[in-house]
C-alpha positions in Angstrom: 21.1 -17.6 -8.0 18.2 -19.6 -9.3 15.1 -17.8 -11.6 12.5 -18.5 -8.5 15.4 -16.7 -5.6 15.9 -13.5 -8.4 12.4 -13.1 -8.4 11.5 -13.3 -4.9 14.3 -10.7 -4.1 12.7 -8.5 -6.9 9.3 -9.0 -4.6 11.0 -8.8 -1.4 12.5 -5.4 -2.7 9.1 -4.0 -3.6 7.3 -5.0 -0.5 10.6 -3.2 1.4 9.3 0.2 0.1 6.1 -0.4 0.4 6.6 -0.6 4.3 9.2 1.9 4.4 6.2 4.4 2.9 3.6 3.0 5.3 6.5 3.7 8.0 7.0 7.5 7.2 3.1 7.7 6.9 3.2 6.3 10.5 5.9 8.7 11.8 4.7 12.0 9.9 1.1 11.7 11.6 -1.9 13.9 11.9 0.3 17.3 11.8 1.3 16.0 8.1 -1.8 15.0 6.6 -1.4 15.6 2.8 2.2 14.0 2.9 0.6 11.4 5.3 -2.1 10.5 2.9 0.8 10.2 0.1 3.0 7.7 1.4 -0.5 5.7 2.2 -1.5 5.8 -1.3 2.4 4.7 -2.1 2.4 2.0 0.2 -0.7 0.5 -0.8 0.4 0.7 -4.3 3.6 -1.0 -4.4 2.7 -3.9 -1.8 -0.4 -4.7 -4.5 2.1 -4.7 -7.3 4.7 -7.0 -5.5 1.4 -9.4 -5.2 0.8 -8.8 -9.0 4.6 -9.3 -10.0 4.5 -12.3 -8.0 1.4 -13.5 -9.6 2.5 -12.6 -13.1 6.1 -13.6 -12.2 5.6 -16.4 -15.6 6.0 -13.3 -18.0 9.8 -12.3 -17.1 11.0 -15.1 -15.0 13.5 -16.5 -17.1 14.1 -13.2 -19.4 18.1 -11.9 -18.5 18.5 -9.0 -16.1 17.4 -5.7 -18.2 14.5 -7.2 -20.6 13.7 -8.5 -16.7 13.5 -5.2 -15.4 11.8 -4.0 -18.9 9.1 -5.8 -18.1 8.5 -5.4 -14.6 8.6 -1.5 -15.3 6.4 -2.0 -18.4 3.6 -4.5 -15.9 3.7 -1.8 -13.2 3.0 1.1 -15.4 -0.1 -0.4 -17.0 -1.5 0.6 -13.8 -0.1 3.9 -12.8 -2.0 4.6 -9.5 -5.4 2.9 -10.2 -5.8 1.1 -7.2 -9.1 -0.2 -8.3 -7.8 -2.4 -10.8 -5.0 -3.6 -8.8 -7.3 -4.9 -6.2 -9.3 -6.8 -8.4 -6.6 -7.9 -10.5 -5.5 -9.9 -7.3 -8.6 -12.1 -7.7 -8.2 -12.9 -4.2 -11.4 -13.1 -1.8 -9.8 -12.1 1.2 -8.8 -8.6 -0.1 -12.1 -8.1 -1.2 -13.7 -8.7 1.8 -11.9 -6.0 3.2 -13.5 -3.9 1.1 -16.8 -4.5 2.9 -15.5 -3.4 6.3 -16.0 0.0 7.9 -12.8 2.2 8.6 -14.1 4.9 10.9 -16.9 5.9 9.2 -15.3 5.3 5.7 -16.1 1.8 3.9 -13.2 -0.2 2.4 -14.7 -0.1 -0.9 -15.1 3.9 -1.2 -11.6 4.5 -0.2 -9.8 2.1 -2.9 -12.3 4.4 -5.3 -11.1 7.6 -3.7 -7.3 6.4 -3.5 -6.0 8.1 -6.7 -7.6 11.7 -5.6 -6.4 11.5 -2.4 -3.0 11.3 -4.0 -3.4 14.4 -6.2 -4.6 16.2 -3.8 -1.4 15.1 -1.7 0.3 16.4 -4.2 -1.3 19.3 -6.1 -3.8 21.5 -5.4 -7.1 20.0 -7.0 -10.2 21.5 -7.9 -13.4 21.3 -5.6 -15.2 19.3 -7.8 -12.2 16.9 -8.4 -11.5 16.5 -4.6 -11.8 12.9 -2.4 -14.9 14.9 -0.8 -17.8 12.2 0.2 -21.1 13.5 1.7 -21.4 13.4 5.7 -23.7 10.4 6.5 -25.6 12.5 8.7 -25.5 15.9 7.3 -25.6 15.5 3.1 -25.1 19.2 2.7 -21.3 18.5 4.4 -19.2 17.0 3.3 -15.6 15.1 4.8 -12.4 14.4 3.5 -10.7 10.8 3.6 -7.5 12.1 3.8 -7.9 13.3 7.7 -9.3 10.3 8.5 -8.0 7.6 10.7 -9.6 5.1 8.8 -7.6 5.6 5.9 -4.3 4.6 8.1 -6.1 1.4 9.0 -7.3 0.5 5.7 -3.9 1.0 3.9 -2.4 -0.8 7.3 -4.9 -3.7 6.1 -4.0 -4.3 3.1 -0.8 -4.0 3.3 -0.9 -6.8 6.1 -3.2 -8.9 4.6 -0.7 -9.1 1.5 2.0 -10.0 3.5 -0.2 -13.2 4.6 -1.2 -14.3 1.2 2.2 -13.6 0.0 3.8 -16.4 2.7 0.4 -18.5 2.4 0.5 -19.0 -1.2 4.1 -18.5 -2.3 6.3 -18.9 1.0 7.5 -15.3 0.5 7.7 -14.4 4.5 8.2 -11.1 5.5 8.2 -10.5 9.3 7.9 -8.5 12.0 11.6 -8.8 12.8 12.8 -8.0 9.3 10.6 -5.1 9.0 12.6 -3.4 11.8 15.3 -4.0 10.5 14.8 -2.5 7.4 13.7 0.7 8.9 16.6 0.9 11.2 18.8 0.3 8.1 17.1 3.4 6.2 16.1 5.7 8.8 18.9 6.9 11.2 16.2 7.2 14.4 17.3 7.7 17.6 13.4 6.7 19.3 10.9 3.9 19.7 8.8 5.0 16.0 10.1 1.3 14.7 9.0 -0.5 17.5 5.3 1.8 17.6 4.8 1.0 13.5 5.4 -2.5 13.9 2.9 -2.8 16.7 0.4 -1.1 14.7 1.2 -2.0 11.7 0.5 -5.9 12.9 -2.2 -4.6 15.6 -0.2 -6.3 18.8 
């Protein structure tokens, strides 16, 4: 297999569990919310690295398999779960612009800043003062949490769709709607129509 094909199986393998967390956000719904809000966080996370990898693919392209996979780890972990810097690391204007857009009363902008509390508080139990908590717009002395709202779902759905586009715009990386089933039918031993429900969310059919 040739350097370009390695690498765009490394990227295809990244944006696989990225969906797969978007999928089991999907499936675990409103009665879930904290592990909900996790595997949002996750998913947005590892589809904005695959864009990075691919981006930065010049730095381990042609290295062998294990001082390959050395750097990949090492590139990933110089973000850890800043999503912040991810996004603007892409340099790309039409992820930015989603950060202008409203999500159900939540701006794109303040939930890539509240990403990385939201996912210690789907994890731990956090301090008041350390929680995704953002005034009411209406009533300043409440306040509402991020992680119960819809718009986060459609905000993480957004980006991780609109890097799917710039990945087959600008690199011919295409991942489709028809391959994303399949992948969850390969990992998740489901008997119902949740594949079928994600996908048409997921790509807002």
């Amino acid at each position: 297999m040739d350097k370009n094909k390695e690498v765009d199986k490394i990227i295809k393998s990244w944006i696989g569990i990225a969906i797969q967390d978007f999928y089991l956000a999907f499936v675990l719904g409103w009665n879930w919310a904290y592990q909900r809000a996790f595997f949002l966080e996750q998913g947005v996370e590892k589809i904005l690295k695959a864009y990075i990898l691919k981006k930065r693919e010049s730095e381990f392209k042609n290295f062998n398999n294990k001082a390959r996979e050395n750097k990949i780890d090492k590139i990933c972990r110089e973000y850890q779960h800043n999503i912040e810097k991810l996004v603007k690391d892409t340099s790309n204007n039409e992820i930015q612009r989603l950060l202008d857009k409203d999500y159900d009363g939540y701006q794109g902008r303040l939930l890539v800043e509240k990403l990385p509390l939201i996912f210690e508080e789907s994890r731990y139990l956090v301090p008041k003062n350390k929680s995704s908590a953002v005034p009411h717009k209406k009533y300043q002395r409440l306040k509402t949490l991020p992680i119960y709202s819809s718009g986060l779902q459609k905000f993480c759905f957004a980006i991780g769709k609109k890097v799917l586009e710039i990945l087959s715009k600008e690199f011919s990386i295409e991942v489709k709607k028809e391959d994303i089933q399949k992948l969850c039918a390969a990992t998740f031993d489901l008997t119902d129509n949740s594949i079928d429900r994600f996908c048409r969310v997921f790509f807002k059919e």
